[in-house]
C-alpha positions in Angstrom: -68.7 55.3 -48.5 -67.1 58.5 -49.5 -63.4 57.4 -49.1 -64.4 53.8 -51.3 -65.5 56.1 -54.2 -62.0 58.2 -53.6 -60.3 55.0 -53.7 -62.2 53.8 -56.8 -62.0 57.3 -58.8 -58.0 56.9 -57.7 -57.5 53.5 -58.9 -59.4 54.3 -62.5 -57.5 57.2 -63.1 -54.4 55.7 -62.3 -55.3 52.5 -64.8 -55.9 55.5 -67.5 -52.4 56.5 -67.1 -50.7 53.9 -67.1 -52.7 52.3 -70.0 -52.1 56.0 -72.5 -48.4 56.0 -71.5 -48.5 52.1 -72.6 -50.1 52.7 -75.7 -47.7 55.9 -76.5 -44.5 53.4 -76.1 -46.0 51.4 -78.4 -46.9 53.9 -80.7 -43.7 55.6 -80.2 -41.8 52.4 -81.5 -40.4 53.3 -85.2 -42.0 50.7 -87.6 -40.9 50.2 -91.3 -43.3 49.4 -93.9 -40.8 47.4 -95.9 -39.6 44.7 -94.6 -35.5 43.9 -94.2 -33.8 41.5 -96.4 -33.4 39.4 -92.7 -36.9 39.3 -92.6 -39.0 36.0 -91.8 -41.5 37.7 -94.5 -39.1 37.8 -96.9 -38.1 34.0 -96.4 -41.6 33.0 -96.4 -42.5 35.0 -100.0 -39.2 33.9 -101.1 -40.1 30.2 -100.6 -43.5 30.8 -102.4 -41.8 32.4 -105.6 -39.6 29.7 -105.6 -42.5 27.0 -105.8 -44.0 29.8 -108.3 -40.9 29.4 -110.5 -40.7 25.3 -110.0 -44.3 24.9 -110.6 -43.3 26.6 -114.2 -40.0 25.1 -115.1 -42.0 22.0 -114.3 -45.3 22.7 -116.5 -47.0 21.5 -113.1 -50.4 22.8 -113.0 -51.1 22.1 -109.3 -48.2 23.4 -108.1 -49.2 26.5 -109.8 -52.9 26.4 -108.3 -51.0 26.3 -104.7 -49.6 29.9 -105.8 -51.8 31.5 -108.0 -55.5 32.9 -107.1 -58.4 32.1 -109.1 -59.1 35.7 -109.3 -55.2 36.6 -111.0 -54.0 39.0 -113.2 -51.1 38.9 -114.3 -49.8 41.6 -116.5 -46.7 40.5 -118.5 -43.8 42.0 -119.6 -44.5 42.4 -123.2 -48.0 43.8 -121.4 -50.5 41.0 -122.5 -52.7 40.7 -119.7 -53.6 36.9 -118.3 -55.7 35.2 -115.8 -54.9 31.9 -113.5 -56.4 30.0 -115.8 -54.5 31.2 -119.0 -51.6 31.0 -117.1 -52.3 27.5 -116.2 -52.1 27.0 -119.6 -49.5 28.9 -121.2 -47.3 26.5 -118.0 -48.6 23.5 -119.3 -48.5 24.0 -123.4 -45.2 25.5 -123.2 -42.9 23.5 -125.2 -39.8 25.4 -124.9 -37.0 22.8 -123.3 -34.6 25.9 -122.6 -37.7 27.8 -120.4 -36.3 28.2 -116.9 -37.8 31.1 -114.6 -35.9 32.3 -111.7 -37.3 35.0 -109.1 -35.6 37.1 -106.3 -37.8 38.4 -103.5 -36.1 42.3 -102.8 -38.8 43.8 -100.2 -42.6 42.9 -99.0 -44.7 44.9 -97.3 -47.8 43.5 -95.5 -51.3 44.7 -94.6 -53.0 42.9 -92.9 -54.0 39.7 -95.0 -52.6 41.5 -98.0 -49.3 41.6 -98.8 -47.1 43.1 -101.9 -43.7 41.7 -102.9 -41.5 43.6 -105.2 -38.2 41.9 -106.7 -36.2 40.6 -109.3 -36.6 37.9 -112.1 -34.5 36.3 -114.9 -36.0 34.3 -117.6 -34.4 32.2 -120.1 -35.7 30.7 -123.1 -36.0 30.5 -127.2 -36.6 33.0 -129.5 -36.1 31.8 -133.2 -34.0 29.4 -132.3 -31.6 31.1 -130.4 -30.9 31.8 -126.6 -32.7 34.7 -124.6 -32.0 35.8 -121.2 -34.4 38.3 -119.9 -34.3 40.1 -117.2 -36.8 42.5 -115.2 -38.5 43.7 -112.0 -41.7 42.6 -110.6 -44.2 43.5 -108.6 -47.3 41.0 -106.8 -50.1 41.5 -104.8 -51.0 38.1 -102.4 -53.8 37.7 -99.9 -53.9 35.3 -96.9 -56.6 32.9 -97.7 -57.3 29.4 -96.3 -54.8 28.0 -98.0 -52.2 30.1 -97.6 -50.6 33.0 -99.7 -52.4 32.8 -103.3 -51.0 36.1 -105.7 -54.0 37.9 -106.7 -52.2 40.1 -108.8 -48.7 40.4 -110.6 -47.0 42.7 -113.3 -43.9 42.5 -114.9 -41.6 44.9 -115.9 -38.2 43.8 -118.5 -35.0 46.0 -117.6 -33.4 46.1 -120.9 -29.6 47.3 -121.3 -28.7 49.8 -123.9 -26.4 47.7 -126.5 -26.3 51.0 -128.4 -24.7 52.5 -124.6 -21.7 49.8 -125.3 -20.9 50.5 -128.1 -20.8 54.1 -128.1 -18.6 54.5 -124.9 -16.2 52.1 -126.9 -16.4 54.5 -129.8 -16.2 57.8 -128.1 -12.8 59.5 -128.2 -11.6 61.7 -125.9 -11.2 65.1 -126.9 -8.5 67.7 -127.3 -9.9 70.4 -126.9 -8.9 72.8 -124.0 -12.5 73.3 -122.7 -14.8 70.5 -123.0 -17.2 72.4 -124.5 -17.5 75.3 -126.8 -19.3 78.5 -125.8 -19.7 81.0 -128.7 -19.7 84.6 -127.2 -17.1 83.6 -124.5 -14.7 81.7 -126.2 -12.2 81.5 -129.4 -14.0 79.1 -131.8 -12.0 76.9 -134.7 -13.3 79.3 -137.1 -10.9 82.6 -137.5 -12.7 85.3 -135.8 -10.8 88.0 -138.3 -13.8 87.4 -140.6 
């Protein structure tokens, strides 16, 4: 009887061993929060922004419902804040022809049935009759449900380039000046220091 319970003490403890080194392999294992751009995650999201952007361009209102949760927000760019359903609608009642809405998927991380995609966007369309390209980051928050991946929330952020930056490099002249920069107490000014 003795030597059963030695055998059975042995055989637990060695199952405890080998199950904490097991578990501290897996542990050990470096894991990234964001996901590569070779990612299967990033293929997936990138084929849901893609029926995102279709379901716009096409003012398709159930193509939009297969994307977007009941319970959206969506913070725009200009920072009016919409849900699904004005969204819906803003799809549907936009009469622009030249609207066309394109969106890059850069990284997703996922938690469990949540996930968050950041990327890229570029929308074109009319403003007073002339031709607008803008261009900006975003940033969504999706949940496994049911049906699939529905965006829960999204905010949208317009990167902007300095025209004013152009055209002040082109201006810009280089200078003469032996030193770069004028320093007072060290250096001979243009002024006559016989004064």
């Amino acid at each position: 009887m003795t030597r059963f319970l030695a055998v059975l003490a042995a055989s637990l403890l060695a199952c405890t061993f080998a199950a904490a080194q097991g578990a501290a392999t897996a542990a050990a294992a470096p894991t990234s929060l964001a996901t590569s751009t070779e990612s299967p995650d990033i293929r997936q999201f990138q084929q849901i922004e893609d029926k995102w952007s279709l379901a716009e361009n096409q003012h398709d209102q159930y193509g939009l419902d297969l994307v977007l949760s009941p319970l959206l927000v969506n913070v725009a760019a200009d920072g009016d804040v919409t849900t699904h359903d004005q969204q819906v609608v803003q799809a549907i009642t936009n009469d622009d022809k030249l609207y066309y809405l394109t969106q890059k998927v850069i990284a997703v991380r996922m938690m469990g049935d949540v996930a968050v995609v950041n990327g890229t966007y570029t929308v074109r369309h009319r403003v007073n009759s002339s031709e607008v390209v803008d261009k900006g980051v975003f940033t969504q928050v999706f949940q496994q449900t049911r049906a699939g991946w529905m965006c829960v929330n999204a905010q949208r952020t317009l990167v902007r380039e300095d025209s004013n930056a152009k055209t002040k490099n082109k201006d810009k002249k280089s200078s003469t000046a032996e030193f770069p920069f004028h320093i007072p107490l060290f250096m001979k000014g243009d002024k006559n220091s016989d004064q």
